[in-house]
C-alpha positions in Angstrom: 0.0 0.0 0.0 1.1 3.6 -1.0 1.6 6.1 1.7 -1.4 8.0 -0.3 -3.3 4.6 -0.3 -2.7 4.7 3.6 -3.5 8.0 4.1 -6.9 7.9 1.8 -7.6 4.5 4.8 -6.9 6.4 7.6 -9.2 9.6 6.3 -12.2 6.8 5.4 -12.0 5.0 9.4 -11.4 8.4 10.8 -14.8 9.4 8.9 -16.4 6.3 9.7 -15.8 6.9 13.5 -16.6 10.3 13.5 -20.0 9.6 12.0 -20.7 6.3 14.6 -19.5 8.9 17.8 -22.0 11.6 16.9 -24.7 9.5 15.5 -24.7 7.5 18.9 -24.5 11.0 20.7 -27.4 12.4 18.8 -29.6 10.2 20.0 -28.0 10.5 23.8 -31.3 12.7 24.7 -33.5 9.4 24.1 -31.8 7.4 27.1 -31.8 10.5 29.2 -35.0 10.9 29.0 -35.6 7.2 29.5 -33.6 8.0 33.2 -35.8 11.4 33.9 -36.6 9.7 37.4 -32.9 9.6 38.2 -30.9 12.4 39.6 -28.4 13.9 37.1 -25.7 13.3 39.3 -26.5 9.7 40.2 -26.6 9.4 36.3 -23.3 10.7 36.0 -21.9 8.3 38.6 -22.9 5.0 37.4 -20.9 6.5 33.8 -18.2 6.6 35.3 -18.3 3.6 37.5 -19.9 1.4 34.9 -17.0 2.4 32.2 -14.4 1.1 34.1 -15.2 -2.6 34.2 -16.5 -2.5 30.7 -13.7 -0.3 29.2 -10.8 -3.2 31.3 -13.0 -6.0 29.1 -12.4 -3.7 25.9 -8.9 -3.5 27.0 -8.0 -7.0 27.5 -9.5 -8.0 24.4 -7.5 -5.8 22.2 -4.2 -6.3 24.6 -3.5 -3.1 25.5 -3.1 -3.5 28.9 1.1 -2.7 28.1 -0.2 1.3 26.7 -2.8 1.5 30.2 0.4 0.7 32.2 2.5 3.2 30.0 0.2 6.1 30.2 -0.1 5.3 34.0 3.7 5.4 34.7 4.1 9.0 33.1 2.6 11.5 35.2 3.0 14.1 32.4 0.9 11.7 30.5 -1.6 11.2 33.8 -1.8 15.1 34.6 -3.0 15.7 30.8 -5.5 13.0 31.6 -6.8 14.2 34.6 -7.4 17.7 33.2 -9.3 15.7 30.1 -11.2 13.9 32.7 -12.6 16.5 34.7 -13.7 18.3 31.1 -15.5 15.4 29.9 -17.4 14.6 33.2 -17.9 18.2 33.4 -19.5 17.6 30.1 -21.4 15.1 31.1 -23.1 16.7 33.9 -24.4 19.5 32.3 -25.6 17.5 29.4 -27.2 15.4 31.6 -29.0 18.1 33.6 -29.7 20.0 30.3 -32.1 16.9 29.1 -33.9 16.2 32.0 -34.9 19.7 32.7 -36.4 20.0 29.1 -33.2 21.8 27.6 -32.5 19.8 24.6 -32.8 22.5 22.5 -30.2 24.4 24.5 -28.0 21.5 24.5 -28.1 21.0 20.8 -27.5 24.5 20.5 -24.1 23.7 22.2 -22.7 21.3 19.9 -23.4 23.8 17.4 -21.4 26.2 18.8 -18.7 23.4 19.7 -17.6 23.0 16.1 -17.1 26.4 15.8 -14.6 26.5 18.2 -12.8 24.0 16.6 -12.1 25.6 14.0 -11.3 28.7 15.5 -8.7 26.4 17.4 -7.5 24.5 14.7 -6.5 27.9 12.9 -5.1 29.7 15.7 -3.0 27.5 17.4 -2.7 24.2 15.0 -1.8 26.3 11.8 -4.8 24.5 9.3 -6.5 26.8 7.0 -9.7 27.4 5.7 -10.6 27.5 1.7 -12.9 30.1 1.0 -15.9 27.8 0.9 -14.9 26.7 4.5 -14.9 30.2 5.4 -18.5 30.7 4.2 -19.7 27.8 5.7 -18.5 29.6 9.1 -19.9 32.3 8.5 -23.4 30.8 7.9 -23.3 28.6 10.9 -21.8 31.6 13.4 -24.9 33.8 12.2 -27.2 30.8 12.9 -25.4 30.4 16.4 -26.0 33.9 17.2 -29.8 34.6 15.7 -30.2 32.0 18.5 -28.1 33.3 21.3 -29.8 36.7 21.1 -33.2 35.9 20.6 -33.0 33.2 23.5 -34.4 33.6 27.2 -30.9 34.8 28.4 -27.4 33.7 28.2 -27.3 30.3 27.1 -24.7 28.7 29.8 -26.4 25.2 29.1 -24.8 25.4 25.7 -21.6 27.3 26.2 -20.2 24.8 28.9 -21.3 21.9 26.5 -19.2 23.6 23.5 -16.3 24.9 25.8 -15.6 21.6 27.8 -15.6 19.0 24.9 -13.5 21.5 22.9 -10.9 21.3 25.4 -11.5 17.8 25.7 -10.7 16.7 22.2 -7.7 18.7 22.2 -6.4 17.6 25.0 -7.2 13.9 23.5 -5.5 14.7 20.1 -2.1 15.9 21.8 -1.7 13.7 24.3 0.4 10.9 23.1 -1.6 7.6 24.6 -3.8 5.5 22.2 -7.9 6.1 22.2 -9.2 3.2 24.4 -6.2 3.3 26.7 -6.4 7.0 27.3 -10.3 6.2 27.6 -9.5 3.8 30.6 -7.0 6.0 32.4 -9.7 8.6 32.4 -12.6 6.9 33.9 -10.0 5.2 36.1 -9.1 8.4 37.9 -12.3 9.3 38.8 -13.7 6.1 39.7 -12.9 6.0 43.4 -14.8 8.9 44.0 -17.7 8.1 41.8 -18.1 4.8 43.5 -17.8 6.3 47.0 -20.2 8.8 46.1 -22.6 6.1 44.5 -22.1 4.0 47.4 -23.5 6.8 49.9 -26.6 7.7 48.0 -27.0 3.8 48.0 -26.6 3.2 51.8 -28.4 6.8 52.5 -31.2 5.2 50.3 -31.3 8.3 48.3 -30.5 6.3 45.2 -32.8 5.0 42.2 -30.4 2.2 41.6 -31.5 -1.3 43.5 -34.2 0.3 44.8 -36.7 -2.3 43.1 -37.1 -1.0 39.4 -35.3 -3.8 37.2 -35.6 -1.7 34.3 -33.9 1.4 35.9 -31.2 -0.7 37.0 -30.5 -2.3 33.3 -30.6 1.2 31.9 -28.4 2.5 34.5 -25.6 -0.6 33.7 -26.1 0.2 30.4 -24.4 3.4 30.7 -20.9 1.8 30.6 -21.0 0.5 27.0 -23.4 3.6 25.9 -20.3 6.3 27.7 -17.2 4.0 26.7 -18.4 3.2 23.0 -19.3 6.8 21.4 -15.9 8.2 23.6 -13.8 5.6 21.7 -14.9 6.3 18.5 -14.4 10.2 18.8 -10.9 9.8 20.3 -10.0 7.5 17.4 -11.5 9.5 15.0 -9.9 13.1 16.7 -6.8 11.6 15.8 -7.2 11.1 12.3 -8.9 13.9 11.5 -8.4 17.9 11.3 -10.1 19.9 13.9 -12.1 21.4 11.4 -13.6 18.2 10.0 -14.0 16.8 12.9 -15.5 20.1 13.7 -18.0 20.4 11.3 -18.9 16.3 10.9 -20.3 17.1 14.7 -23.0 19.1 13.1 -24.5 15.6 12.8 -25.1 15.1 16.8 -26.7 18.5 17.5 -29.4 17.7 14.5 -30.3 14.9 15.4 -30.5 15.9 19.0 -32.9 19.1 17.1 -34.9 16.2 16.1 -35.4 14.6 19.5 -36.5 18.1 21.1 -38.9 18.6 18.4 -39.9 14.6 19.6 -40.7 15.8 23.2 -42.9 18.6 22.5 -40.3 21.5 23.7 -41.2 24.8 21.8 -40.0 25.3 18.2 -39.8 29.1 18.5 -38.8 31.2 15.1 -35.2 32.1 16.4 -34.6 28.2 16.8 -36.1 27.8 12.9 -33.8 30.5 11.8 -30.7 29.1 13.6 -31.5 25.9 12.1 -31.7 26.9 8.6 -28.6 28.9 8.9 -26.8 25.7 10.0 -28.3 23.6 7.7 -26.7 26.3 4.9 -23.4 25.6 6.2 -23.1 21.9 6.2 -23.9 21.8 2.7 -21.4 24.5 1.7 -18.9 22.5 3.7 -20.0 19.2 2.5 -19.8 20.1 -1.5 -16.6 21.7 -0.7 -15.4 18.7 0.8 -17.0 16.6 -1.7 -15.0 18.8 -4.5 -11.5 18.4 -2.8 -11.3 14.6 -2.3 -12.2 14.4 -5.9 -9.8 16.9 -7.2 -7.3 14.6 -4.7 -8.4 11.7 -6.1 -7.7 12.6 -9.7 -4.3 13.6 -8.5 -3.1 10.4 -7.0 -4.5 8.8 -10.2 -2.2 11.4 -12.3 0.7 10.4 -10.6 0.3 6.6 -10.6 
């Protein structure tokens, strides 16, 4: 295989995983919803504790128990981790929250804006560059973002923590030097003694839903491991394969379908939130053609040369 044979492989599974991480996450509001009974932070516990045992299965299976022990004996390494940790549970709380007190809307609005920091990253501090049809699609979606922001009940906080803690997170993921389920483990690892012990106490204290009768509450809420471990995976391996501004934009797929859900469950489909989504809508297919365009154009090159 040619190095532009590898490299055409590595964009296709990088495109593949982007598109399984954020369809999986644009449907996240369906489970939550499922869970409305259950605190947000008890929630957020069990996804932690339950990623741990599942994520050591996913490990053992692919033998890289060698790169968990790696990661763990570089406290550079760990440090980077921790900081990634505390973004994505961060993330994961307010998403959480966000769904079960009827702010899906808000929350898709969030992984909106999230791509557009991307990109805003990725040109500032990672040197890519935008072609002018990249540029345009920007523009339209920042408009969108904004028609929405203003015209909102307030400062949307709901979706600026959203956008500015998995922004860090995936940068954080694509410079640290550790592998994607590895780095995964290492994560949930660090905070799962104090998940458990605070899972344990709302179980003793009886102030938890889990075991307290409800089988199917209890399957849901162990089914949190493979639904937190799988979608996580799949981003970090695609983050690493990927610009920051495709990765960026292919996230516009999550926040849509997440639009969809909202619409689902009856919350209000103002005229700002029709406008914003039109706007967005605009700028995926700007970027998408564009896209489309260039691998062609790429492809017709490599065929040159050969």
């Amino acid at each position: 295989m040619t190095p532009a044979d590898q490299q055409a492989a590595e964009l296709r599974s990088g495109i593949f995983f982007a598109l399984a991480a954020y369809g999986l996450w644009g449907v996240f509001p369906i489970y939550f919803k499922l869970l409305e009974a259950v605190s947000p932070t008890e929630i957020l516990l069990h996804r932690i504790v339950w990623a741990v045992p599942f994520g050591a299965l996913i490990i053992t299976l692919r033998k890289q128990w060698s790169d968990v022990i790696g990661a763990f004996a570089d406290l550079r390494v760990v440090a980077w981790l921790a900081l990634s940790a505390l973004c994505i549970s961060g993330n994961w709380f307010v998403y959480i929250w966000g769904v079960v007190n009827e702010r899906i809307f808000e929350a898709s609005l969030g992984y909106y804006i999230n791509p557009l920091m991307y990109v805003a990253v990725g040109v500032l501090f990672f040197g890519e560059r935008l072609r002018r049809a990249q540029l345009v699609a920007v523009i339209l979606a920042s408009i969108g973002v904004l028609v929405l922001s203003v015209q909102g009940s307030g400062l949307p906080w709901v979706s600026l923590s959203l956008a500015g803690l998995f922004t860090a997170y995936g940068i954080i993921r694509k410079r640290v030097a550790v592998a994607a389920m590895p780095g995964l483990f290492v994560e949930t690892a660090l905070l799962f003694l104090l998940a458990l012990t605070g899972l344990l106490w709302l179980v003793l204290s009886q102030g938890a839903a889990f075991a307290g009768g409800d089988l199917t509450t209890d399957a849901l809420l162990l089914l949190s491991g493979p639904l937190t471990v799988f979608p996580l995976l799949f981003f970090a391996v695609a983050a690493r394969r990927l610009s920051l501004i495709t990765v960026g934009f292919m996230q516009f797929l999550a926040p849509t379908m997440q639009f969809g859900v909202a619409v689902y469950f009856g919350e209000a489909l103002t005229t700002a939130r029709i406008v914003c989504f039109g706007f967005i809508w605009a700028a995926v297919i700007v970027f998408s053609v564009d896209a489309l365009a260039t691998g062609r154009k790429q492809a017709a090159v490599r065929v040159g040369v050969r």
